[in-house]
C-alpha positions as a printed NumPy array, in Angstrom:
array([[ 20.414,  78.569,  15.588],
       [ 23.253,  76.394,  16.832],
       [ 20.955,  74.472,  18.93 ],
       [ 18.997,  73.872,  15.882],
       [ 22.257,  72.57 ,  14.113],
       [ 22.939,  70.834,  16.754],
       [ 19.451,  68.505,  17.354],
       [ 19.493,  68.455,  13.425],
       [ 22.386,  66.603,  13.081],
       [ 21.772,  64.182,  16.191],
       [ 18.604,  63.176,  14.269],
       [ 20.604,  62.993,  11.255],
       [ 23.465,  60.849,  12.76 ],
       [ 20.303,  58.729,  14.653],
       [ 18.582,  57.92 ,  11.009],
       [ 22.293,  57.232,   9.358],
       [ 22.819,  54.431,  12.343],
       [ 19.231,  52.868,  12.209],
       [ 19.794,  52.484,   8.293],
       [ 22.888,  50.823,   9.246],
       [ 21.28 ,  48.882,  12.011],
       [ 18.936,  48.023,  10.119],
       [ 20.798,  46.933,   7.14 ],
       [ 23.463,  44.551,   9.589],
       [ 19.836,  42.9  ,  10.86 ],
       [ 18.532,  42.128,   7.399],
       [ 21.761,  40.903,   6.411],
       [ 21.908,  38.662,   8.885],
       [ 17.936,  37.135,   8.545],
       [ 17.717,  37.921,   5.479],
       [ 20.277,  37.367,   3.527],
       [ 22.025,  33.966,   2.307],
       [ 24.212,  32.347,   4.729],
       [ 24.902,  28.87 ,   3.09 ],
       [ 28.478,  28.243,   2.473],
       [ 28.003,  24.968,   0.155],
       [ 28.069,  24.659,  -3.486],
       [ 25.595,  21.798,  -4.246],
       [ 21.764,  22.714,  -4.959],
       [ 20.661,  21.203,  -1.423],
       [ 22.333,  19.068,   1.37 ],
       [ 21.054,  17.013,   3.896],
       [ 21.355,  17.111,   8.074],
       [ 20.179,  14.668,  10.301],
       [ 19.682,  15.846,  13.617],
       [ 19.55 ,  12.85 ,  16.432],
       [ 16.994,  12.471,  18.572],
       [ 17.111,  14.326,  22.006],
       [ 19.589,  16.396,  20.439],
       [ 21.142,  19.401,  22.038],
       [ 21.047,  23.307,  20.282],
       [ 25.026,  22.875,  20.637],
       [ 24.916,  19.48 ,  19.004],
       [ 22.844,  21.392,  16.075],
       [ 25.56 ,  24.436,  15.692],
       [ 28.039,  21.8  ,  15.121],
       [ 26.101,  19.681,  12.417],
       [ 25.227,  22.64 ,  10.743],
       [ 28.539,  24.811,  10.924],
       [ 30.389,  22.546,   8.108],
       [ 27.696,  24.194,   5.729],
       [ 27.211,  28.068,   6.88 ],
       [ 29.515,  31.702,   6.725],
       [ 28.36 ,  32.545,   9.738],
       [ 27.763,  30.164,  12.291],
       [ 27.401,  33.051,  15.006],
       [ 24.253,  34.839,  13.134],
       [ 22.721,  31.75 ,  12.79 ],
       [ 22.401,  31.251,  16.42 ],
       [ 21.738,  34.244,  17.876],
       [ 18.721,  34.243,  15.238],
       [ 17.926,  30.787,  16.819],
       [ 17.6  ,  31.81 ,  20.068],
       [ 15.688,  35.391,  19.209],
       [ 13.158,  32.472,  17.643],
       [ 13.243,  30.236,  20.358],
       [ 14.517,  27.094,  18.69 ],
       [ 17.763,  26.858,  20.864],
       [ 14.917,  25.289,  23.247],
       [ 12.968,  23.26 ,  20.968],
       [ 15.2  ,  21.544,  18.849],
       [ 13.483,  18.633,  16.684],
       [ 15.273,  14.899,  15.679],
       [ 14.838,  14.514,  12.034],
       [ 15.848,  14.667,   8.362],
       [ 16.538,  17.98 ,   7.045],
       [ 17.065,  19.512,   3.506],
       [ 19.037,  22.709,   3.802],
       [ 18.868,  24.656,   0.339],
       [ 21.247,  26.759,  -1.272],
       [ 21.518,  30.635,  -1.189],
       [ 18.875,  29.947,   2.271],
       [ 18.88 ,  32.671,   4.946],
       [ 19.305,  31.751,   8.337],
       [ 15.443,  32.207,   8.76 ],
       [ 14.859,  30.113,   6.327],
       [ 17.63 ,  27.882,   7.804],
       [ 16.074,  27.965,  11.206],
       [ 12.185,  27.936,   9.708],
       [ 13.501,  24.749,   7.998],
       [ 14.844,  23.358,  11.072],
       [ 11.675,  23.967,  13.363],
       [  8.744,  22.482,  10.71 ],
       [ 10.058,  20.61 ,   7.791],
       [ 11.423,  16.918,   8.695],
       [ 11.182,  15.554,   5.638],
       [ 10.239,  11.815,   4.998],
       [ 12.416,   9.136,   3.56 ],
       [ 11.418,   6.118,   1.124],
       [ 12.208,   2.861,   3.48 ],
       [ 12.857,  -0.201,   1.27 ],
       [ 13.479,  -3.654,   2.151],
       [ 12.907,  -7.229,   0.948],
       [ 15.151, -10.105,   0.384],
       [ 16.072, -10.861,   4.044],
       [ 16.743, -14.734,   5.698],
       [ 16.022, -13.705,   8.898],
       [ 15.42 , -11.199,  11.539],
       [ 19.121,  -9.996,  12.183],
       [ 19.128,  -9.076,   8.231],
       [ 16.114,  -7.188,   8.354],
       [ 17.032,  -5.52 ,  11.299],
       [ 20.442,  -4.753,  10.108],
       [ 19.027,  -3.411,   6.448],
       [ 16.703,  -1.368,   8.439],
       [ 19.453,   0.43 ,  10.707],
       [ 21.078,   2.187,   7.661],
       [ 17.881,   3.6  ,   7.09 ],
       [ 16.119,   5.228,   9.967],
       [ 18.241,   6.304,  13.066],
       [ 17.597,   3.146,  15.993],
       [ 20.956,   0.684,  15.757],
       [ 20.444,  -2.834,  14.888],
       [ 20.238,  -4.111,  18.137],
       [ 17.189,  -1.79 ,  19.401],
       [ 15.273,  -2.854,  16.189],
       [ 16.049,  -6.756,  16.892],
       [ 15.027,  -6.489,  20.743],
       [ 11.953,  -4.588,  19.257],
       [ 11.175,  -7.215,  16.961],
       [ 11.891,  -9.781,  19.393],
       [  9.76 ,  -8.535,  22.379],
       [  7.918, -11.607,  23.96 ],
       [  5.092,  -9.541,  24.89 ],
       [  4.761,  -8.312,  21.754],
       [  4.961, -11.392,  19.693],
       [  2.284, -13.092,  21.748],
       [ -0.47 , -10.113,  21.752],
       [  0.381,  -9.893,  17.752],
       [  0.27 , -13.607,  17.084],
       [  3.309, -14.494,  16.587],
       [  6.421, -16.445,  17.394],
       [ 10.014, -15.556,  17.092],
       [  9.849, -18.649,  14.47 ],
       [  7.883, -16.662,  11.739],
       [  7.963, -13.028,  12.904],
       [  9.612, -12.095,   9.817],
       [  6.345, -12.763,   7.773],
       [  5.105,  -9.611,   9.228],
       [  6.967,  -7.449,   7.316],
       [  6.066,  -7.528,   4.083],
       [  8.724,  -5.98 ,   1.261],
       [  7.379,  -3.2  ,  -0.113],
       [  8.432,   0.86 ,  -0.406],
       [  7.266,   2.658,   2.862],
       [  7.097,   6.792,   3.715],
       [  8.997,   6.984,   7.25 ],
       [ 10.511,   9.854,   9.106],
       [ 14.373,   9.188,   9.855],
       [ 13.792,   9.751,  13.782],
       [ 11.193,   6.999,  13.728],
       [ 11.912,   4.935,  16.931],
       [ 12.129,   1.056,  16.63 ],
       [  9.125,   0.655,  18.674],
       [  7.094,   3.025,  16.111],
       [  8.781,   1.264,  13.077],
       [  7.752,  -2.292,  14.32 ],
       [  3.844,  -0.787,  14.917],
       [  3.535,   0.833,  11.887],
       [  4.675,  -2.731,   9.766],
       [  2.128,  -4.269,  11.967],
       [ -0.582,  -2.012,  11.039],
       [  0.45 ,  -2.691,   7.127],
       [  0.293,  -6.485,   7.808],
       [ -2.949,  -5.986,   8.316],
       [ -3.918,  -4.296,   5.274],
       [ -2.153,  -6.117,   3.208],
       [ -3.815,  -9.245,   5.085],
       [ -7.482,  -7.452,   3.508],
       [-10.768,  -9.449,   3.711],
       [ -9.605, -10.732,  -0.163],
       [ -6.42 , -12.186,   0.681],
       [ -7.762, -13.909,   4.209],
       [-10.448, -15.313,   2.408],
       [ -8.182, -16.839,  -0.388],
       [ -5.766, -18.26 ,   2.464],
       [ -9.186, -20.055,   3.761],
       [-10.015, -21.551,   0.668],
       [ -6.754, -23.36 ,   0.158],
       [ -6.623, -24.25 ,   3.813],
       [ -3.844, -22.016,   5.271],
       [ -3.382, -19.309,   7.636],
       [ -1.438, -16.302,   6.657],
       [  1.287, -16.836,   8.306],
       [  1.783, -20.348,   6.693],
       [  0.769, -18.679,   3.286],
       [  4.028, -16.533,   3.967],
       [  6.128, -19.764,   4.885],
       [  5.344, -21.436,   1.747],
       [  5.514, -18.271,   0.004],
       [  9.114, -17.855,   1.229],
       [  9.836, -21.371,  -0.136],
       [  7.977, -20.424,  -3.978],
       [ 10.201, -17.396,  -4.025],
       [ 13.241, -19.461,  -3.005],
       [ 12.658, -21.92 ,  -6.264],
       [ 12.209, -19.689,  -8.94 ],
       [ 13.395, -16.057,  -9.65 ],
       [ 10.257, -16.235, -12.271],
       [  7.09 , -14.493, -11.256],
       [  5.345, -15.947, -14.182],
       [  6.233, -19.307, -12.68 ],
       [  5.533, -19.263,  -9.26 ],
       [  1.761, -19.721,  -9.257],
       [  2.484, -23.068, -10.89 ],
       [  5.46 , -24.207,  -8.621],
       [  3.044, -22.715,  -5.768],
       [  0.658, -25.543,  -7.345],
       [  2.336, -28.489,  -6.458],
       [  3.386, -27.769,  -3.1  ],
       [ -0.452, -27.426,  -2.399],
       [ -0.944, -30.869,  -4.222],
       [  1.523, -32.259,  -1.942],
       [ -0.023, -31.068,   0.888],
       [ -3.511, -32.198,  -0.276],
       [ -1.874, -35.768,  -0.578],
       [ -0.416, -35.625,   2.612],
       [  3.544, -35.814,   1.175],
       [  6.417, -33.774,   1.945],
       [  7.179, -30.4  ,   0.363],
       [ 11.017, -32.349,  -0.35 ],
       [ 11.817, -28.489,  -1.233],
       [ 15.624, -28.182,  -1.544],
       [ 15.515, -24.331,  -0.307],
       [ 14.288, -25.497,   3.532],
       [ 17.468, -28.264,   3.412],
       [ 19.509, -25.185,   2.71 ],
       [ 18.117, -23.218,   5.64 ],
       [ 18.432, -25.813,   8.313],
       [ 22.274, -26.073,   7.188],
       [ 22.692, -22.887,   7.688],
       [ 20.599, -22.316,  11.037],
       [ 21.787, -25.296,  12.316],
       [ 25.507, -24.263,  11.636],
       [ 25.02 , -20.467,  12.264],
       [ 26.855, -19.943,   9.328],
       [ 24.305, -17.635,   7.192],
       [ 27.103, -16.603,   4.942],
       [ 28.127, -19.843,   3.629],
       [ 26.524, -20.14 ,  -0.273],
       [ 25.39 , -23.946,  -0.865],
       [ 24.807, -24.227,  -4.824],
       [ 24.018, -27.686,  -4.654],
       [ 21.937, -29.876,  -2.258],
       [ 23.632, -33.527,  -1.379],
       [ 21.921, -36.575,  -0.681],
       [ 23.807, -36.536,   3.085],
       [ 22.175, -32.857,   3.898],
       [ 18.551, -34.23 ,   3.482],
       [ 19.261, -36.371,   6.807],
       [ 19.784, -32.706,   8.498],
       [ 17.551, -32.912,  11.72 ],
       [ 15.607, -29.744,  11.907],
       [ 11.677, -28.845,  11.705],
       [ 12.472, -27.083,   8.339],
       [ 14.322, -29.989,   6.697],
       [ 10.856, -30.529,   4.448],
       [ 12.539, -34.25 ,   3.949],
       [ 11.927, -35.521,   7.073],
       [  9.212, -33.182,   8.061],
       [  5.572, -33.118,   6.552],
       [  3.072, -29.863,   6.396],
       [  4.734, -26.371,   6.486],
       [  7.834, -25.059,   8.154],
       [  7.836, -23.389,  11.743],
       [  8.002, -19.84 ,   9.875],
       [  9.66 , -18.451,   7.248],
       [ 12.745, -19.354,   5.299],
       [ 13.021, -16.319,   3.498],
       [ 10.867, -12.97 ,   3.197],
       [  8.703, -13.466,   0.424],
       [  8.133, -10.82 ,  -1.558],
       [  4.129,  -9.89 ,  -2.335],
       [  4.414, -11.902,  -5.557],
       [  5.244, -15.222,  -4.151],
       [  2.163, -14.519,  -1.431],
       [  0.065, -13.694,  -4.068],
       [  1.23 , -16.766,  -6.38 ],
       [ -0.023, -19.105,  -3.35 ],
       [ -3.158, -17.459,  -2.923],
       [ -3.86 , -18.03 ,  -6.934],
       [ -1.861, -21.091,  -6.934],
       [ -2.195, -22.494, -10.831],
       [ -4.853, -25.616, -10.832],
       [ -2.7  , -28.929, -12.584],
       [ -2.338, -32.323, -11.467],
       [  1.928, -31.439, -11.192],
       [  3.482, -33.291,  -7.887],
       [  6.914, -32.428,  -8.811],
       [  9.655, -29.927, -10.425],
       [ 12.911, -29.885, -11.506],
       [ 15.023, -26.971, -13.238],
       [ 15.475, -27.017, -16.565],
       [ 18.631, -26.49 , -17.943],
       [ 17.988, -25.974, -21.565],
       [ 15.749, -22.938, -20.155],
       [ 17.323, -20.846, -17.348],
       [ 15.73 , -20.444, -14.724],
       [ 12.235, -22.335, -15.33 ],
       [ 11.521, -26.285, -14.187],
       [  9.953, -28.611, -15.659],
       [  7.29 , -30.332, -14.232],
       [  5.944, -33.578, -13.257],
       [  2.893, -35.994, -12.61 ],
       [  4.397, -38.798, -12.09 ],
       [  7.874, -40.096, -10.18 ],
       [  8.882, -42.06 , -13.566],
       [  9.043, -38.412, -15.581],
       [ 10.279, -36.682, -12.639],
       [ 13.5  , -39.007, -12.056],
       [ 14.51 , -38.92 , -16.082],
       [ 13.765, -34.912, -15.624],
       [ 16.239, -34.769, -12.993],
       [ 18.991, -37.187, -14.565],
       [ 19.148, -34.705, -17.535],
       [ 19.622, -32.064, -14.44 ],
       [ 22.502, -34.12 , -12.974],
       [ 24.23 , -34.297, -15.84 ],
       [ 23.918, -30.789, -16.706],
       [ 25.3  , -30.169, -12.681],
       [ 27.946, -32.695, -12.963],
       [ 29.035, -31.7  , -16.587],
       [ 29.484, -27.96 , -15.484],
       [ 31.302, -28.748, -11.809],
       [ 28.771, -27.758,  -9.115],
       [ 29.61 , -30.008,  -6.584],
       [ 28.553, -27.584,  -3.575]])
């Protein structure tokens, strides 16, 4: 009878600790471990990271940083940690923490347009996705590269065309420069190529006048029209003249890229450089700015008129007016010049 007692309460004692057991292992899968107040945060975990390197990026947002790895490592993740962009959600357990980690890098919107050159792009870029500045430029600078992809470092910039693109954060800058090639060449569809054929141009010089159209007028309405002329001109054989190239030499040919020129002087059209439009006839080397698709598009369905030249109009912001003759172009731009010289813009 004692035995019996005896056995009985062993098994009782043996149940009483497996409920407990039990209970401290649920608690610690199961139940929420987040320590942060906001409805989700975000961790980005670098690439080649260690499991150490993970315990401290996620410690700042847990109770229990211990439970959370020994669960890692009963999963296996301390050895197969993953680079990426992670959302960790409120109230989460550490499996869900840890599921979260293992199979849900979660994409990010890259956007980009509005760049001079390749330093900007590769610097707007770099707060995006996780290579530096520096790895992106070399990337986009590869020789090797250039010349299978036909290109030059001159107008490698008109392969990246502004738009909104799904990336992972962890994307390296060799991936990130393939994957803008690959939507070059979509964007460059049988449409588009054929357009660029019909007006004489290859896409790459659609994009170099297309960075000049954007440069003259902040209207999309306009540009097909100011796109017009520029493909007169270069029908007739004349120079572009286009004020925005003038601007770019000074600034290439300086290395100054910050300096803001408001006003083009008669002494900066003798700049010697094969963008100065002035002295040079056809099409710049590449790219003075990255057009956005608009300005492509406006070259590709360049307005039909008998313009040959624009100036802006300053009794209507923003828009030119337009010329078929030098006569009406040079009383245009007097009323210009005395708009500029009434209101101070000397540079």
């Amino acid at each position: 009878m004692y035995i019996k007692k005896i056995l009985s309460l062993i098994v009782l004692l043996t149940i009483i600790g497996g409920g407990i057991f039990s209970y401290f292992v649920y608690t610690k899968i199961f139940e929420s471990n987040t320590s942060f107040s906001e409805k989700q945060v975000t961790v980005y975990i670098p690439t080649n990271a260690t499991f150490k390197e993970v315990e401290v990026l996620i410690a700042p947002y847990v109770k229990d940083i211990q439970s959370f790895s020994l669960l890692a490592q009963k999963k296996g993740y301390h050895t197969r940690v993953k680079a990426g962009k992670y959302i960790l959600k409120k109230e989460s357990s550490n499996n869900d923490l840890i599921d979260n980690l293992r199979s849900k890098n979660t994409p990010i919107k890259i956007r980009f347009n509005n760049q001079e050159r390749l330093e900007d792009f590769a610097g707007r870029i770099s707060h995006q996705i996780e290579p530096d500045s520096l790895s992106l430029l070399k990337t986009f600078k590869d020789p090797q590269f250039l010349k299978e992809s036909g290109f030059s470092t001159e107008n490698a910039l008109s392969m990246y065309i502004p738009n909104t693109y799904d990336f992972y954060w962890n994307t390296s800058a060799k991936e990130f420069r393939e994957r803008m090639l690959t939507y070059y060449k979509k964007f460059w569809n049988t449409s588009r190529t054929q357009k660029a054929k019909e007006i004489g141009l290859t896409p790459i010089e659609v994009s170099s006048l297309a960075s000049i159209v954007h440069k003259e007028t902040v209207k999309i309405d306009e540009r097909p029209k100011v796109a017009g002329v520029y493909l007169n001109r270069i029908k007739k054989g004349m120079r572009l003249q286009a004020d925005p190239t003038v601007i770019y030499a000074l600034k290439k040919n300086t290395n100054d890229w910050k300096q803001v020129i408001k006003r083009v002087l008669r002494k900066d059209l003798e700049v010697k450089s094969p963008y100065n439009t002035y002295q040079n006839t056809g099409i710049p080397p590449g790219p003075i700015f990255m057009a956005d698709i608009s300005a492509i598009d406006a070259v590709l369905n360049a307005q039909k008129h008998n313009y040959l030249f624009f100036v802006a109009d300053p009794n209507n912001f923003g828009y030119h007016k337009f010329s078929k003759s030098l006569g009406q172009h040079n009383r245009y731009s007097q009323t210009y010049r005395n708009w500029v010289n009434k209101n101070k813009i000397f540079r």
